[in-house]
C-alpha positions as CSV (number, residue, x, y, z in Angstrom):
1,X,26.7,122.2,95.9
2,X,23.2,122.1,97.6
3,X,23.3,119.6,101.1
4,X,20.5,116.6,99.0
5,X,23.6,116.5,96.2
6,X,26.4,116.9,98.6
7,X,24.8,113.9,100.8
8,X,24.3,111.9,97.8
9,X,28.2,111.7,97.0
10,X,29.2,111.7,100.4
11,X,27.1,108.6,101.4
12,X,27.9,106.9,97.5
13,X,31.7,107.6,98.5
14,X,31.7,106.1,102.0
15,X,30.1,103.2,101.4
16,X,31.1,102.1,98.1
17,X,34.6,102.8,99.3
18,X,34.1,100.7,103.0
19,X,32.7,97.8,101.1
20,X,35.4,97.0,99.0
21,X,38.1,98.6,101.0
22,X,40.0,95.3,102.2
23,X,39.4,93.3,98.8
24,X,40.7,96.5,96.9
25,X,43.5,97.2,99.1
26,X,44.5,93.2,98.6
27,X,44.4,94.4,94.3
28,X,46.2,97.1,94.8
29,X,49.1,95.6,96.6
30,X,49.6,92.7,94.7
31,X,49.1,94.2,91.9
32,X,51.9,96.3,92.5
33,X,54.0,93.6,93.5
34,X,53.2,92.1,90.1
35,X,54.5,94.8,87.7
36,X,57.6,93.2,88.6
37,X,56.2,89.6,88.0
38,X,59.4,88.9,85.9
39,X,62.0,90.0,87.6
40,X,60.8,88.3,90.4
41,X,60.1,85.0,88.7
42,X,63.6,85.2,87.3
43,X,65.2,86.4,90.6
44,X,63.3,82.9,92.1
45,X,65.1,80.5,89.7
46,X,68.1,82.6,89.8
47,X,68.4,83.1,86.1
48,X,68.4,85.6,83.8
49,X,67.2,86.9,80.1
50,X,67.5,89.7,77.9
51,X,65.1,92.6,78.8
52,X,63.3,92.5,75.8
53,X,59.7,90.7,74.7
54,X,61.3,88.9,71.7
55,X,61.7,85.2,71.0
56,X,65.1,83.9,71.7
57,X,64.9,80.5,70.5
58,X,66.7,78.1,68.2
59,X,63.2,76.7,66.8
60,X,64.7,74.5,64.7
61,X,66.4,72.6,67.6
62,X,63.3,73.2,70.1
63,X,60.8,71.9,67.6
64,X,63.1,68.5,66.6
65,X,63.0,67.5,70.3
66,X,59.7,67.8,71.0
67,X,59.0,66.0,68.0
68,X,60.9,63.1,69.3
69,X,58.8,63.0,72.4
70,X,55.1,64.4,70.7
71,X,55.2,63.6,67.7
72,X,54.6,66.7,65.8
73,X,52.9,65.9,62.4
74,X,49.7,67.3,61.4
75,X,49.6,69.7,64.8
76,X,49.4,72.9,65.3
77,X,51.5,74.6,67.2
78,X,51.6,78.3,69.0
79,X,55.0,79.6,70.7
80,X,54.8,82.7,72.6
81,X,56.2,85.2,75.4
82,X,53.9,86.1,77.7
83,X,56.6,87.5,79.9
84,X,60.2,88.6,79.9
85,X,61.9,85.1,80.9
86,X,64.1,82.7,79.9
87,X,60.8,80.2,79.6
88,X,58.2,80.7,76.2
89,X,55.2,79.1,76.3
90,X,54.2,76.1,73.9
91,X,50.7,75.6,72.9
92,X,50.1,71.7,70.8
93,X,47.3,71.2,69.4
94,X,46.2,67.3,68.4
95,X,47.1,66.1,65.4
96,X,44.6,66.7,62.5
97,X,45.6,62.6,61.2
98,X,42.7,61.1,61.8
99,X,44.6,57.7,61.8
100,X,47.2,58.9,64.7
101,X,47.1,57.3,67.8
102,X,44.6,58.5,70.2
103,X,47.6,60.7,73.0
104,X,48.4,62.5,69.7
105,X,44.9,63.9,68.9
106,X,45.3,65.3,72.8
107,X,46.6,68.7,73.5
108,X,49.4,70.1,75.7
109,X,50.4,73.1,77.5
110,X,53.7,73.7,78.7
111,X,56.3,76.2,79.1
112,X,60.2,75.5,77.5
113,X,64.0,76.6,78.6
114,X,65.1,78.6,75.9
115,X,68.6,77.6,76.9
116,X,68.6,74.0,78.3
117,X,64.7,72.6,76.0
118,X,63.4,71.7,79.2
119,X,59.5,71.8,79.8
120,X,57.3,72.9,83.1
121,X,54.0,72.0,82.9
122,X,51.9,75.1,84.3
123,X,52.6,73.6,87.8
124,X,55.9,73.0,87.9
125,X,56.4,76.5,86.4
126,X,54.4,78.2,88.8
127,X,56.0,81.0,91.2
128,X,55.9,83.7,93.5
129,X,55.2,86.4,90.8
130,X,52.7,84.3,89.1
131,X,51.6,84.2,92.4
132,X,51.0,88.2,93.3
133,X,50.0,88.2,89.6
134,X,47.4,86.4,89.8
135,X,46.1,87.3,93.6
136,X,45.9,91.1,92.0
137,X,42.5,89.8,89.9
138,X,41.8,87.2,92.8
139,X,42.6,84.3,90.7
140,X,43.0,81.8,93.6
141,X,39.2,81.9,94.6
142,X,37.4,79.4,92.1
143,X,36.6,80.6,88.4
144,X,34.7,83.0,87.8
145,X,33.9,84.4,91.2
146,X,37.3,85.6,91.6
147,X,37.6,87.1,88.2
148,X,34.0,88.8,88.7
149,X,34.3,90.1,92.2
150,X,37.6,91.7,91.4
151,X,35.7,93.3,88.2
152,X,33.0,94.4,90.7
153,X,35.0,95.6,93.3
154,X,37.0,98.1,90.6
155,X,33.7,99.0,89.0
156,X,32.9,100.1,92.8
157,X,36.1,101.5,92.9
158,X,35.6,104.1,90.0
159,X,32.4,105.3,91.3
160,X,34.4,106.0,95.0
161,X,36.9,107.8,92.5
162,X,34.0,110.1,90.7
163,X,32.1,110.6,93.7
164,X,35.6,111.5,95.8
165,X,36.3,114.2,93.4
166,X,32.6,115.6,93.0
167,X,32.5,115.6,96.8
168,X,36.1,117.7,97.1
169,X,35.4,119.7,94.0
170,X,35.5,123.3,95.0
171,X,38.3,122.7,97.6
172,X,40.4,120.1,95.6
173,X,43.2,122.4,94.7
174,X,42.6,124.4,98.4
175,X,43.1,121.2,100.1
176,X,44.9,119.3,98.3
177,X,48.4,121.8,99.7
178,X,47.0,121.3,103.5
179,X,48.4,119.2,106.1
180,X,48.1,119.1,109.3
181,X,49.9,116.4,111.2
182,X,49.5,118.0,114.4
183,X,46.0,118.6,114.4
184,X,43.5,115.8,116.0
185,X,43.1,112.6,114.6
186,X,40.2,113.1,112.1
187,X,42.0,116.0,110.5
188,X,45.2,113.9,110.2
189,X,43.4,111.1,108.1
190,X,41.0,113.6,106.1
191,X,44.7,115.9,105.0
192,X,46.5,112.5,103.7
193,X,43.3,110.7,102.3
194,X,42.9,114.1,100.3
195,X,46.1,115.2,99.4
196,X,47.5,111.5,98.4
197,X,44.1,110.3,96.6
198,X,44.5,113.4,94.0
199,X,48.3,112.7,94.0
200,X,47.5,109.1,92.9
201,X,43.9,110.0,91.0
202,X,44.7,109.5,87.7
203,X,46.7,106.5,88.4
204,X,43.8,105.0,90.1
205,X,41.0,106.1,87.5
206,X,43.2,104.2,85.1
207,X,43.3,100.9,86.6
208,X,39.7,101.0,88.1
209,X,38.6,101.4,84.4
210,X,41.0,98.7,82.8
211,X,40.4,96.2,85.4
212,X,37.0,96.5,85.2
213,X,37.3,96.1,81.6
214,X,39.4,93.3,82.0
215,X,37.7,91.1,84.4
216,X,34.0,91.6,83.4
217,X,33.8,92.4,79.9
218,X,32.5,88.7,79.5
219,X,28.9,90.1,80.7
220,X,29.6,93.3,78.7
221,X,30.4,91.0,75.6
222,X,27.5,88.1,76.4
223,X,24.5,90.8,75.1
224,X,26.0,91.8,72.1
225,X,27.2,87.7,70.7
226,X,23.5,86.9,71.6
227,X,22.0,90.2,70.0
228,X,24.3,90.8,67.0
229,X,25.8,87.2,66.2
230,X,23.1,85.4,67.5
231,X,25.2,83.1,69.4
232,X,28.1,82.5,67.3
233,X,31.2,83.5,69.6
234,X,33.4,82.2,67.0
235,X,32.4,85.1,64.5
236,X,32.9,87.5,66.7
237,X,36.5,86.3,67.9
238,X,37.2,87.0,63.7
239,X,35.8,90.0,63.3
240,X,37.4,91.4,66.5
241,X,40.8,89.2,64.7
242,X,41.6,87.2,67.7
243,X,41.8,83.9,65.4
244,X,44.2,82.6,63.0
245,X,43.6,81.8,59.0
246,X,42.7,78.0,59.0
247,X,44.7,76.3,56.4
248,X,43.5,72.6,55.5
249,X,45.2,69.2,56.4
250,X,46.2,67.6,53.2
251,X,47.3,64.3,55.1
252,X,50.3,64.1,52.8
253,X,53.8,64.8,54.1
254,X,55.4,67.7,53.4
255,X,58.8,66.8,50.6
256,X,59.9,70.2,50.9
257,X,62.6,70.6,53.7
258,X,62.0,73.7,55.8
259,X,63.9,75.8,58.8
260,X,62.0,77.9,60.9
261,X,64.4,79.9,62.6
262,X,65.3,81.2,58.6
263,X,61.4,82.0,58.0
264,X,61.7,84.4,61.5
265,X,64.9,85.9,61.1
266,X,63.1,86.6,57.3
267,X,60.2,88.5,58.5
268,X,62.3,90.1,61.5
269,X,64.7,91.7,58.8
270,X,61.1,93.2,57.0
271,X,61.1,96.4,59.5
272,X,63.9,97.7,61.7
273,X,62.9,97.8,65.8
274,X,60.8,94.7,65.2
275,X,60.1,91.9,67.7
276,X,59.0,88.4,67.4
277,X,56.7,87.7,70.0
278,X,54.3,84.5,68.9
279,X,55.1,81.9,65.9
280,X,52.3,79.4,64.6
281,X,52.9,77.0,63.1
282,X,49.6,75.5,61.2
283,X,49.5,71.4,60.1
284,X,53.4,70.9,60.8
285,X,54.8,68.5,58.7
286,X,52.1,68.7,56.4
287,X,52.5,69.6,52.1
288,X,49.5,72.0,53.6
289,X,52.1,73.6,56.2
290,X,52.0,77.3,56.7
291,X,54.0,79.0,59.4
292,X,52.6,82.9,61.0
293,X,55.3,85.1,62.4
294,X,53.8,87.5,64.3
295,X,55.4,91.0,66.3
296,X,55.6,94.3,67.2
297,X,57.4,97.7,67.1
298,X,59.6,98.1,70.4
299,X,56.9,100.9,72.5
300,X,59.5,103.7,72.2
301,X,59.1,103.5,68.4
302,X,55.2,102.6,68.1
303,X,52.8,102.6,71.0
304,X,50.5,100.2,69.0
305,X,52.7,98.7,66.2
306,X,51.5,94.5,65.6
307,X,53.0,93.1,62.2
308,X,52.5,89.5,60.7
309,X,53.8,87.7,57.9
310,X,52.4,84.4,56.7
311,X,54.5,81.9,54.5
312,X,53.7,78.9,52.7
313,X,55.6,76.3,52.9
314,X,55.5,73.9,50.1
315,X,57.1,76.4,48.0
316,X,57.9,79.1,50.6
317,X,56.3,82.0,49.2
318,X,54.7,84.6,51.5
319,X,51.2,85.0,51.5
320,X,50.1,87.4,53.5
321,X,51.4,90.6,55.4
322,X,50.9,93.3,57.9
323,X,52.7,95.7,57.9
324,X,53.1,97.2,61.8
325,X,53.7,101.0,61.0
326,X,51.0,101.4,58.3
327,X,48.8,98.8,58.3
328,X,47.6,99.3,62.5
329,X,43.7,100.2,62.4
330,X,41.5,101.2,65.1
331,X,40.7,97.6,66.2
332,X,44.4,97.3,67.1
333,X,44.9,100.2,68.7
334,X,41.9,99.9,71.2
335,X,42.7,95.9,71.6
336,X,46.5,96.6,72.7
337,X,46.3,100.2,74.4
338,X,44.2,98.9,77.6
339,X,47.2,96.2,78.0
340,X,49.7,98.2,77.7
341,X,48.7,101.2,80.1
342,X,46.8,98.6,82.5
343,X,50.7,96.6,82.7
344,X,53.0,99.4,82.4
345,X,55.2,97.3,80.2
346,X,56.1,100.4,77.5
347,X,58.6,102.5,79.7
348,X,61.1,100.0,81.4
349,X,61.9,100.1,84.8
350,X,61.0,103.9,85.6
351,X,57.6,103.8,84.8
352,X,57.2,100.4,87.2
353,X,58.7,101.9,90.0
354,X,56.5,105.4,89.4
355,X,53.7,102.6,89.2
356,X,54.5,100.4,92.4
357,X,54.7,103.9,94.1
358,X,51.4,105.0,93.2
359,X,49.8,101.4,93.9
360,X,51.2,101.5,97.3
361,X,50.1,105.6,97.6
362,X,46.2,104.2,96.8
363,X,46.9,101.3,99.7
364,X,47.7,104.2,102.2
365,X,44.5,106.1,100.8
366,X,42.0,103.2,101.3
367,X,43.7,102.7,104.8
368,X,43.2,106.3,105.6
369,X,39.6,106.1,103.7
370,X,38.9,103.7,106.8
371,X,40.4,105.2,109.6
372,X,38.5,108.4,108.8
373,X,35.4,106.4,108.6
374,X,36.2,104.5,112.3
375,X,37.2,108.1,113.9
376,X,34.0,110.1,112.5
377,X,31.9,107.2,114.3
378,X,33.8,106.9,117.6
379,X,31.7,109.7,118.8
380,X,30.9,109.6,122.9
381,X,26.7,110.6,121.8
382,X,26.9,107.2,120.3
383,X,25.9,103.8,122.4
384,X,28.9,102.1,123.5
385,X,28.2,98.7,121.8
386,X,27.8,100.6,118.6
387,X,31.5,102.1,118.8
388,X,33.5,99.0,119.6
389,X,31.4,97.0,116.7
390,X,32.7,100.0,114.4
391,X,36.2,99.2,116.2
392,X,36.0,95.8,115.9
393,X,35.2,96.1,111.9
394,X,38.0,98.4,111.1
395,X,40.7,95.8,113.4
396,X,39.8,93.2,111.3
397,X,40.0,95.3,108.2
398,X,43.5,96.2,109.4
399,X,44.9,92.5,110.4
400,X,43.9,91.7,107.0
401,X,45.5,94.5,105.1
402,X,48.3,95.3,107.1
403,X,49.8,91.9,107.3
404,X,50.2,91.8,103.6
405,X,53.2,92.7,103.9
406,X,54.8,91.1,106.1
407,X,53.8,87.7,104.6
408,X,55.0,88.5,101.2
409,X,58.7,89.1,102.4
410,X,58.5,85.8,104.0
411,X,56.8,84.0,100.9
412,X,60.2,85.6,99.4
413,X,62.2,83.6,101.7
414,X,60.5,80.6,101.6
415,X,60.2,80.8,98.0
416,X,64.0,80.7,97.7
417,X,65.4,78.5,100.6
418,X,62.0,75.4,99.6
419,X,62.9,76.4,95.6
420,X,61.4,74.7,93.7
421,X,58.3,75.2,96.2
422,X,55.1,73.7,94.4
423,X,51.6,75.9,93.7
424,X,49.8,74.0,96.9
425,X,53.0,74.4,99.3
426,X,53.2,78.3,98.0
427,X,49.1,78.8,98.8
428,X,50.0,76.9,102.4
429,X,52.7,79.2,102.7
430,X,51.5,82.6,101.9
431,X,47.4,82.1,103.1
432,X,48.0,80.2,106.0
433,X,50.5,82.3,107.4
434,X,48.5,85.3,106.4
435,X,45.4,83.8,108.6
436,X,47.6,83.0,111.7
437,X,48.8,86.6,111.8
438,X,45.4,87.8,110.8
439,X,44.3,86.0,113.8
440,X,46.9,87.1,116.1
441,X,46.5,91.0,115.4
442,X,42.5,90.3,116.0
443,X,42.7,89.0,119.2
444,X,45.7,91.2,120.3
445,X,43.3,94.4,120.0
446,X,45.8,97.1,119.4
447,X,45.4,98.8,115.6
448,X,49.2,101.0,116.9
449,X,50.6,97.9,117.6
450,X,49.4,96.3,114.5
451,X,50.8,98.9,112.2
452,X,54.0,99.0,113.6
453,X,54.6,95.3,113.5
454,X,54.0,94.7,110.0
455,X,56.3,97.8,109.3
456,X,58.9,96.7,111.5
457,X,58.5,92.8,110.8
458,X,58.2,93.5,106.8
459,X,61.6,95.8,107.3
460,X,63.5,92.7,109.2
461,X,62.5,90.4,106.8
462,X,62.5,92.2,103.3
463,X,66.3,92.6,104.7
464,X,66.9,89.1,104.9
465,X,65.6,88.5,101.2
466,X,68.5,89.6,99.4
467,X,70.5,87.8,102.1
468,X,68.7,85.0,102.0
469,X,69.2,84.8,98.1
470,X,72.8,85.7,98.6
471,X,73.3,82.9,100.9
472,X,71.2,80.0,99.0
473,X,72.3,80.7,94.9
474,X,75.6,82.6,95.8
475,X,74.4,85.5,93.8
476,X,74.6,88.2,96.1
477,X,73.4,91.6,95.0
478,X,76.9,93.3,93.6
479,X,77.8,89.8,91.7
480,X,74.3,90.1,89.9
481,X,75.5,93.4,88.8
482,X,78.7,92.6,88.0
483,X,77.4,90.2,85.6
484,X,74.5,91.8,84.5
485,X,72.0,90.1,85.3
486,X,69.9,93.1,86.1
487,X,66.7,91.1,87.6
488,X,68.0,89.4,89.9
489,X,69.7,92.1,91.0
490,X,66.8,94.7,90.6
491,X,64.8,92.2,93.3
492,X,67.7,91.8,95.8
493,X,68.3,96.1,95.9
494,X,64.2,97.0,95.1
495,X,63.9,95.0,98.8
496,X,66.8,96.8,100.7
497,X,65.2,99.6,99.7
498,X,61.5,99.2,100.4
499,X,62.6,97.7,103.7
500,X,65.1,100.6,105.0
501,X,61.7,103.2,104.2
502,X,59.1,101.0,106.3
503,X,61.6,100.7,108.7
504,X,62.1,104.5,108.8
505,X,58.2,104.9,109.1
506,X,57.9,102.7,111.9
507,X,60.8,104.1,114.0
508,X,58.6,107.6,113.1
509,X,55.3,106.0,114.4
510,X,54.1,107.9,117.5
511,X,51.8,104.9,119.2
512,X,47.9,106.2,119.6
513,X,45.7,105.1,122.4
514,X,44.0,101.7,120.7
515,X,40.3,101.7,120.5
516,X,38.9,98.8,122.3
């Protein structure tokens, strides 16, 4: 490689990666935090579900008492799974009768007990997991600046990736079996910024492409509904089938009797290893009622396997069909494969450990990214001024990053002893603690001491999680197992873990002079 193309990557690698650095290591952390966004919702309320995606609901039941309380006629109405809890989520839609009072032409949103019929409104059924979830995509800053600048910041991110790899080409296998602890600093950081960024490369390519897709693909989508639909969003949704057959409100009531949980167990029986994971449920009530009962192949039998069935109600013939092993086209396949390899939902708890270890692999190669960027410029030919403002910069960077994860392990804490602790106490919790320790680290100058606090503070305190939940719900860690309720469990032991490594790092830690 000739010095003009080896300069080019170099300087597109550096500063792409020292731009986004702390906002990306913030994605990455979270975001591996959240591929256990279930357990750990489910580990906060102390319950537990089947580990499966299906629909385990008695609809017939569910749907009578909301009736009494919504008043259900001429709605539509959309029950789903987003995630493996005990709580679906339940869509309304205002009534098509034009002469119904005006609070049942209004919408509502709400999530429902499976077990007890109880409903959350998003607020009330917000938690930790949702949390992390959401802080992995930047969710908390206003929409859509968060959405976009997490886009932007993994768009940024693949071109560190390509230009990483073009830069260590002809010594990426050579380098990639060095390392040399005991060499000076620079070397250190280079070795484990090498070796762990191709350990974790694919990984990383993976999610810098999906969550770029995911975040951004309104501007990617804009050009093309103004170009090729000239406007109309709602064709595209159709063509793309993101929108349900309309059926027409007769405004007369329905004089056939019907049960809904017969209709689902109906089209589950049509295919072996299927799961219902959304019912709709068009003009309820209605002689116009139709009911869609949609699924999919469990992953280890179909990687892409969506089926529907459609009935009629009136006279309870089925009307239409999709049939999940032959009937998947291309559209399918490219809709549900970025999901599925972006959440790592397909191979059960191994693949979302593997996946939480190569999220935190990439956290420890953009820390490494830094330090290797503060070292090469801590030169003595350069002014004084200019090396502690390069100091400065990367102990901010630092504070930010490093305290992560401290703070979560208490936001575990407090998220159990204040349960049910509300979305505005939760953001007080987590950012305003996160901006006092920040702080602290700031002023306190010392990068060494920095790094081994959060290890050995995070260690303490992931520790006292499973304690903490042991001593507040009575459902210590061996009891959960005992009676299988495997999340709750998986929470409580995933911490003892995590904690008895970082607290093995930081008694290994040998302390290095702090740049001031």
């Amino acid at each position: 490689m000739n010095n003009r193309n080896y300069n080019i990557y170099f300087h597109t690698h550096t500063v792409s990666g020292i731009v986004i650095s702390v906002v990306l290591f913030v994605i990455f952390f979270a975001g591996s935090f959240s591929f256990f966004r279930d357990e750990i919702n489910n580990w906060e309320r102390n319950e537990s579900t089947a580990l499966t995606n299906e629909i385990q609901l008695e609809y017939n039941k569910a749907l009578n008492k909301l009736d009494k309380e919504y008043i259900l006629h001429g709605r539509n109405i959309t029950i789903s799974k987003p995630s493996n809890e005990r709580r679906v989520a339940v869509y309304l839609e205002g009534t098509k009768d034009t002469l119904a009072p005006a609070k049942q032409k209004e919408g509502s949103f709400f999530y429902l007990d499976t077990k007890t019929f109880k409903t959350f409104t998003y607020e009330q059924s917000y938690s930790l997991g949702e949390f992390l979830y959401r802080l992995h995509f930047l969710a908390q800053i206003p929409y859509p600046v968060g959405y976009y600048l997490s886009g932007f910041v993994a768009l940024f991110f693949l071109f560190a990736i390509v230009t990483g790899v073009l830069l260590h080409w002809k010594k990426i296998v050579s380098n990639f079996y060095i390392f040399r602890p005991k060499e000076k600093l620079k070397t250190l950081w280079t070795d484990a910024h090498t070796a762990l960024g191709m350990i974790g490369l694919p990984f990383q390519f993976v999610y810098a492409v999906t969550g770029a897709f995911f975040m951004i693909k309104l501007l990617i989508v804009a050009p093309a509904v103004m170009t090729l639909y000239k406007g109309d969003q709602s064709k595209l949704y159709k063509e793309l089938e993101y929108t349900d057959p309309d059926y027409k409100f007769d405004n007369k009531k329905l004089a056939t009797p019907f049960n809904i949980d017969q209709l689902v167990a109906k089209a589950k029986s049509n295919w072996k290893d299927f799961e219902i994971t959304r019912v709709f449920i068009q003009n309820y009530g209605d002689a116009n009622m139709h009911v869609l009962v949609e699924g999919e192949m469990l992953s280890n039998k179909k990687f892409t396997g969506i089926g529907k069935v459609v009935y009629r109600i009136s006279d309870g013939k089925e009307i239409a069909k999709k049939n999940p092993i032959t009937q998947n086209n291309y559209l399918d396949v490219v809709k549900n494969v970025l999901y599925r390899i972006h959440f790592g939902d397909y191979g059960g708890y191994a693949l979302r450990i593997v996946s939480f270890v190569l999220g935190i692999i990439t956290c420890f190669v953009i820390i490494s990214g830094v330090m290797i960027w503060l070292v090469a410029r801590q030169k003595n030919n350069l002014p004084e001024k200019k090396r502690r403002f390069n100091a400065a910069v990367v102990r901010i960077y630092l504070a930010i990053c490093l305290s992560m994860y401290p703070i979560t392990a208490l936001a575990f804490i407090g998220a159990k002893i204040f349960y049910p602790l509300s979305q505005s106490n939760l953001f007080s919790l987590y950012f305003g603690e996160w901006l006092l320790l920040t702080l602290f680290f700031i002023l306190k100058k010392n990068d060494a001491f920095t790094n081994k606090f959060c290890l050995l503070s995070g260690s303490i305190l992931g520790f006292l999680i499973p304690i903490t939940n042991g001593i507040v719900s009575g459902n210590w860690f061996w009891n959960s197992f005992m009676q299988n309720h495997i999340q709750v469990f998986f929470v409580d032991v995933f911490w003892i873990v995590l904690a008895s490594i970082t607290l093995y790092i930081s008694f290994t830690l040998k302390s290095k002079k702090a740049v001031s």
